[in-house]
C-alpha positions as CSV (number, residue, x, y, z in Angstrom):
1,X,193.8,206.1,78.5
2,X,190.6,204.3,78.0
3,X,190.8,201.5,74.2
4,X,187.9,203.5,71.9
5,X,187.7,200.1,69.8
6,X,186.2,198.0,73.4
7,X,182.5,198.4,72.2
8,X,183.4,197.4,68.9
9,X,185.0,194.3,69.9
10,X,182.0,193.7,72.1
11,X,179.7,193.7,69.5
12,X,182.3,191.5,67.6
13,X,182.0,189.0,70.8
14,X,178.0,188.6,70.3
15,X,177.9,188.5,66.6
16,X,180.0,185.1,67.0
17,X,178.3,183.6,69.8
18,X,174.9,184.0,67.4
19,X,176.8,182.9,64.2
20,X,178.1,179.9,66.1
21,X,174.5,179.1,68.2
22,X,173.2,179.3,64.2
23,X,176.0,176.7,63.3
24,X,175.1,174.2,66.0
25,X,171.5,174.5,65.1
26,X,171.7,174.3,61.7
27,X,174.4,171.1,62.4
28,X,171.8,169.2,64.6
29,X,168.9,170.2,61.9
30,X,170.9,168.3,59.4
31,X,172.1,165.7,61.6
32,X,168.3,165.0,62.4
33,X,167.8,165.1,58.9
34,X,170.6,162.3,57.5
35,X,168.8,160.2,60.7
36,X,165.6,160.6,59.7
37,X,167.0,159.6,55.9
38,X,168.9,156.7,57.2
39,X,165.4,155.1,59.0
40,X,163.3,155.7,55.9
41,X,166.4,154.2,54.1
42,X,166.5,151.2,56.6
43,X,162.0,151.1,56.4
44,X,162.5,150.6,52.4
45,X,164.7,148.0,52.8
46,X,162.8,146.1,55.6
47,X,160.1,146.2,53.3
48,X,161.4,144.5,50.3
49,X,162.3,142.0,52.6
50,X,166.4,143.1,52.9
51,X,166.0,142.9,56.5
52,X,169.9,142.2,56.9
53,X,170.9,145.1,55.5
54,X,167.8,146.8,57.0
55,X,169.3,145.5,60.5
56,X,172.7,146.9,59.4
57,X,171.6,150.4,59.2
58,X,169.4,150.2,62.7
59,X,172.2,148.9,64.6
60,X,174.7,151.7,63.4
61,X,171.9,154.1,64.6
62,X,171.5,152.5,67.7
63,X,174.7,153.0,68.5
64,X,174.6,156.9,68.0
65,X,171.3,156.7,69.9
66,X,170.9,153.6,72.2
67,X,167.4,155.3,74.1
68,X,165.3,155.5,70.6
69,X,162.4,153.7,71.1
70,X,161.7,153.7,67.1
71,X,165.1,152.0,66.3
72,X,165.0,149.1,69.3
73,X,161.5,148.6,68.0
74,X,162.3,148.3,64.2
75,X,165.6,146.4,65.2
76,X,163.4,143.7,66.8
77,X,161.1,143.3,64.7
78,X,164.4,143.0,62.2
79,X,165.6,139.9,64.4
80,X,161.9,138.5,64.9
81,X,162.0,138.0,60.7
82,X,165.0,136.2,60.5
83,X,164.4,134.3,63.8
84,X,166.5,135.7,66.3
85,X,163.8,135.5,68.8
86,X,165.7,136.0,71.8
87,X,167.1,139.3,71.0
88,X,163.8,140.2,69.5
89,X,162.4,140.3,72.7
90,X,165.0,142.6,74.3
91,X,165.0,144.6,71.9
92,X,160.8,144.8,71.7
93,X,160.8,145.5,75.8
94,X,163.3,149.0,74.6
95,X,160.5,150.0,72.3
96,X,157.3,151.9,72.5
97,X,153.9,151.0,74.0
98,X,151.5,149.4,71.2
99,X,149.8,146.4,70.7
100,X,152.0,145.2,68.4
101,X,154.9,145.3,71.2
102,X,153.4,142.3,73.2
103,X,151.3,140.6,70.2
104,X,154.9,140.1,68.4
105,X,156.7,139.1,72.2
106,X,153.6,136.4,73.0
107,X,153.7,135.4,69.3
108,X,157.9,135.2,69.7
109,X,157.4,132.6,72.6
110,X,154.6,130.8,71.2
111,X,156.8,130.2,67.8
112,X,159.7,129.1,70.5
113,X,157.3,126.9,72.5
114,X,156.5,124.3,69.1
115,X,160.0,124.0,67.9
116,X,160.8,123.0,71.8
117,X,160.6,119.0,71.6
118,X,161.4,119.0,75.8
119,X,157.5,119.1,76.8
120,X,158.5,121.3,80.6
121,X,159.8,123.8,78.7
122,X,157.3,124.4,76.0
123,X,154.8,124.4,78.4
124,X,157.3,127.2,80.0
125,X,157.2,129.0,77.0
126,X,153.6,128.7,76.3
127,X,152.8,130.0,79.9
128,X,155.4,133.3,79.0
129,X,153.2,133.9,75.8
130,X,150.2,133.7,77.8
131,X,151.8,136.4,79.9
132,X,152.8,138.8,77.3
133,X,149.3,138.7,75.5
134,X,147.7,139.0,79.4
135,X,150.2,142.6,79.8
136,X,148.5,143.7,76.4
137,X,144.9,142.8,77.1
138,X,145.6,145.1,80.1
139,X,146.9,147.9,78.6
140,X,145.1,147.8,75.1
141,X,141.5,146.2,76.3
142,X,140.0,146.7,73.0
143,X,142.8,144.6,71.2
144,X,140.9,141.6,69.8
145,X,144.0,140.0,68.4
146,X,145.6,139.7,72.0
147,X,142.7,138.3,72.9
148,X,142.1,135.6,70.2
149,X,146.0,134.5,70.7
150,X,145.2,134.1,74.4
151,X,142.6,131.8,74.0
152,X,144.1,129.7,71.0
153,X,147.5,129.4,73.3
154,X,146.0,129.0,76.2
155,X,144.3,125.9,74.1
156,X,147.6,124.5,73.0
157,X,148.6,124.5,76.5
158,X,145.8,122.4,77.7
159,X,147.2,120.0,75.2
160,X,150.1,120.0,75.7
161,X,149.9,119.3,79.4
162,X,147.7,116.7,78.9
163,X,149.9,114.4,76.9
164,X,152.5,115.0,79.3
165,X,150.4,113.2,82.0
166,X,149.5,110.6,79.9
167,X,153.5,110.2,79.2
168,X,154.3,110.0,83.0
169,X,151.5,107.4,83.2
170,X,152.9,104.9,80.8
171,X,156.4,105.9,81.6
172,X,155.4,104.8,85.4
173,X,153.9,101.0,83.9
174,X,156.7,100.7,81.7
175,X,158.9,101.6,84.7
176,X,157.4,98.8,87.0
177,X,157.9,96.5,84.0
178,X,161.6,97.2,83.8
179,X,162.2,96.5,87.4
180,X,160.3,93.1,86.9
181,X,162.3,92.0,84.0
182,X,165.6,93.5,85.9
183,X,164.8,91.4,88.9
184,X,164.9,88.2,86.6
185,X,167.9,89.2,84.7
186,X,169.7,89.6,88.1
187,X,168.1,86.1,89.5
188,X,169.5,84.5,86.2
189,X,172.9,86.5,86.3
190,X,173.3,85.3,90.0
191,X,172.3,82.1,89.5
192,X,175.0,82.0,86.3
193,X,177.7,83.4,88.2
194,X,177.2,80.6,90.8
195,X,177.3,78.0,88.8
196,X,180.5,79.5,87.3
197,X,182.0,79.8,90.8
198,X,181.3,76.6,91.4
199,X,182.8,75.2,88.2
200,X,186.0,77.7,88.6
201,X,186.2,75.6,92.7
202,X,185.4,72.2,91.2
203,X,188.2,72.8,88.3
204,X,190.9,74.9,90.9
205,X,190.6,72.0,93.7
206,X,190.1,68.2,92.4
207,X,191.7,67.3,95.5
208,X,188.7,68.6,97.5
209,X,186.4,67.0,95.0
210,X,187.7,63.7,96.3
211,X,187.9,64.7,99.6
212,X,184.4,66.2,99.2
213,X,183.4,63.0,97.0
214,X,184.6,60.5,100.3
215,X,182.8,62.7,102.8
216,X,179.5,62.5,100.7
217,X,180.2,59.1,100.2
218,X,180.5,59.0,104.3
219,X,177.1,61.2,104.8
220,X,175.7,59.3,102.2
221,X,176.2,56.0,104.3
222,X,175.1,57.8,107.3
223,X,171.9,58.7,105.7
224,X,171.6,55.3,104.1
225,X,171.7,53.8,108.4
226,X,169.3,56.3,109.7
227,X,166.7,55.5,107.0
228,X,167.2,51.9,107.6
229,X,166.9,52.5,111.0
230,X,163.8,54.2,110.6
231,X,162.4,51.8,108.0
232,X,162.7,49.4,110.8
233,X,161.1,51.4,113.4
234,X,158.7,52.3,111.0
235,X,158.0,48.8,110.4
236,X,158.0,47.4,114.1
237,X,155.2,50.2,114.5
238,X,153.4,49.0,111.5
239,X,153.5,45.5,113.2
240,X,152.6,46.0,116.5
241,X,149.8,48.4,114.6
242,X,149.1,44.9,113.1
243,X,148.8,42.8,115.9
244,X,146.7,45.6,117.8
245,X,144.3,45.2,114.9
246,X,144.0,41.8,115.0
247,X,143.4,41.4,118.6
248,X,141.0,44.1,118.1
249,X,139.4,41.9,115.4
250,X,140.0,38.9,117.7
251,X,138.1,40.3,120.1
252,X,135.6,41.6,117.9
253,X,135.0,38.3,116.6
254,X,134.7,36.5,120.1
255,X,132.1,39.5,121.1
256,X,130.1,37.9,117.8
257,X,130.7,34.6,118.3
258,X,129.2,35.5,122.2
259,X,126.3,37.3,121.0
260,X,125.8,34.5,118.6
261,X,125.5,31.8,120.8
262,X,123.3,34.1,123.2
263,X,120.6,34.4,119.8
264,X,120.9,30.7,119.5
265,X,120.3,30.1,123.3
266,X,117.2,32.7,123.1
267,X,115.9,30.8,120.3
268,X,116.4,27.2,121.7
269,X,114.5,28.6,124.7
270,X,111.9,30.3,122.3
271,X,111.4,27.1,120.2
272,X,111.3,25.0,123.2
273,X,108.4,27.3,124.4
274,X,106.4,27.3,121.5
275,X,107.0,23.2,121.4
276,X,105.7,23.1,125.1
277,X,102.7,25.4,124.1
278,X,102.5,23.3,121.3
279,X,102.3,20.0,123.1
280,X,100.0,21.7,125.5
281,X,97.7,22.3,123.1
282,X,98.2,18.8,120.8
283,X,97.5,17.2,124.7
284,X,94.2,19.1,124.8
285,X,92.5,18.5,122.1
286,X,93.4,14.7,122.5
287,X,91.7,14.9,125.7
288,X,88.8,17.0,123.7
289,X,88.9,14.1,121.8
290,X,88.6,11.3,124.2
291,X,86.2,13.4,126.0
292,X,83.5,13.5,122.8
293,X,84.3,10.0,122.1
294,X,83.3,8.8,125.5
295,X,80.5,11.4,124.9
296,X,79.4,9.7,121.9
297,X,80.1,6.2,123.6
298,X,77.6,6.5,126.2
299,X,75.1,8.0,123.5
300,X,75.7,4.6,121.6
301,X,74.8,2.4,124.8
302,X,71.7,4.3,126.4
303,X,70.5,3.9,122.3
304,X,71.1,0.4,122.2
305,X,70.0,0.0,126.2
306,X,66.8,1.6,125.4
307,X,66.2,-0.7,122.3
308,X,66.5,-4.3,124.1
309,X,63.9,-2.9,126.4
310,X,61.1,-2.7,123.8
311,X,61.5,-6.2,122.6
312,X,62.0,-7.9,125.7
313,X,58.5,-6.3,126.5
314,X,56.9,-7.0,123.0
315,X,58.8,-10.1,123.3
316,X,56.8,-10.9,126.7
């Protein structure tokens, strides 16, 4: 016997898969509704500057829907006002493409970059806001504010790595300084500790002090002989040294004396010349002399011969 009430119960079947299809709908209308309150709740409080509470209200959404792009974007930008800057930018790289994404993650660094006072790792920084304005540029070209935050960065970097070579410089002077002055502090610290040691030896062992004291006593002696030795070699040199130089002038002064007495010889034999020329000569003109005398003798007698002639004639 075939149940009349089957299509009924049919139709029954449909009308409450409808009714509850209507009910879901209608559920994740109003569920999408309370969400989209909740953000514009969470928007008014971010901007009258509650951005804890603000923060509060993303997170809880977050957690209902961890893949929104809207809420990890307003969630960083949450932690980027109150300086959580590290989970600003993983919270940013979740969120949608804009130009706001990578001006806020460059800016983020940048920020990071001056409070670092180690100068490698701001320049670090520095370099990874550099990167996120360069990502930007790329995809938004007509973004001048990535641009102008590329160059003034890029700038600061310059800067920054210019001092740092300027550090290493002095650091490297001052370093060769150091070592000088650690040198002499070692030189004087080992020179110290010797004389310590030595003071520690002397005080430990008085009976090698005397012993010592004998023994340089002994190679004092010793060294006392050898010089006097040498003193006397030295001066048995310096006297033979003597007598060598006074034969020398000995012989010297009979090599004068010779040639002395050969100038004198030379000029007894010149002087004796020049008296024999000179005798010659004094002879000479004596016999010039006798000669014109005897000249003008015979003159005088053929005058006075000539004269006893003319009387005797007037005479006879």
């Amino acid at each position: 016997m075939k149940n009349k009430y089957l299509p009924q119960n049919k139709y029954l079947l449909y009308l409450a898969f409808i009714l509850t299809v209507l009910i879901i709908l209608s559920g994740f209308k109003a569920y999408n509704n309370r969400l989209e309150r909740d953000i514009q709740a969470a928007n008014e409080l971010f901007q009258e500057g509650k951005y804890i509470e603000a923060g509060e209200i993303y997170r809880n959404l977050l957690l209902k829907k961890p893949e929104d792009e809207r809420l990890n974007y307003n969630l960083a930008t949450v932690y980027y006002k109150t300086g959580g800057y590290q989970e600003a930018l993983e919270f940013f790289q979740k969120g949608p493409e804009s130009p706001e994404k990578y001006l806020l993650m460059g800016n983020i660094c940048y920020e990071k970059g001056q409070e670092e006072l180690d100068p490698v790792e701001k320049i670090n920084l520095y370099q990874e806001a550099l990167q996120y304005y360069r990502e930007g540029m790329v995809n938004f070209p007509r973004e001048i504010e990535l641009k102008y935050n590329y160059e003034y960065v890029r700038e600061e970097l310059e800067k920054v790595q210019e001092e740092m070579e300027e550090q290493m410089e002095q650091s490297s002077g001052g370093q060769e300084d150091n070592e000088d002055e650690d040198g002499e502090n070692q030189d004087d610290s080992s020179s110290q500790q010797e004389d310590f040691s030595q003071e520690n030896q002397d005080e430990s062992n008085p009976g090698e002090e005397e012993k010592g004291g004998e023994e340089g006593d002994r190679e004092q002696e010793l060294d006392n002989q050898e010089e006097n030795k040498q003193e006397e070699e030295t001066g048995n040199e310096g006297e033979r040294q003597e007598e060598r130089q006074e034969g020398k002038q000995e012989e010297e002064s009979a090599g004068t004396q010779q040639e002395g007495q050969e100038k004198e010889g030379q000029d007894r034999e010149g002087s004796r010349e020049m008296e024999g020329e000179k005798s010659r000569e004094e002879i000479l003109q004596i016999l010039k002399m006798l000669e014109a005398e005897e000249e003008d003798s015979l003159k005088n007698n053929q005058s006075l011969y000539q004269g006893s002639g003319k009387e005797e004639k007037y005479d006879w």
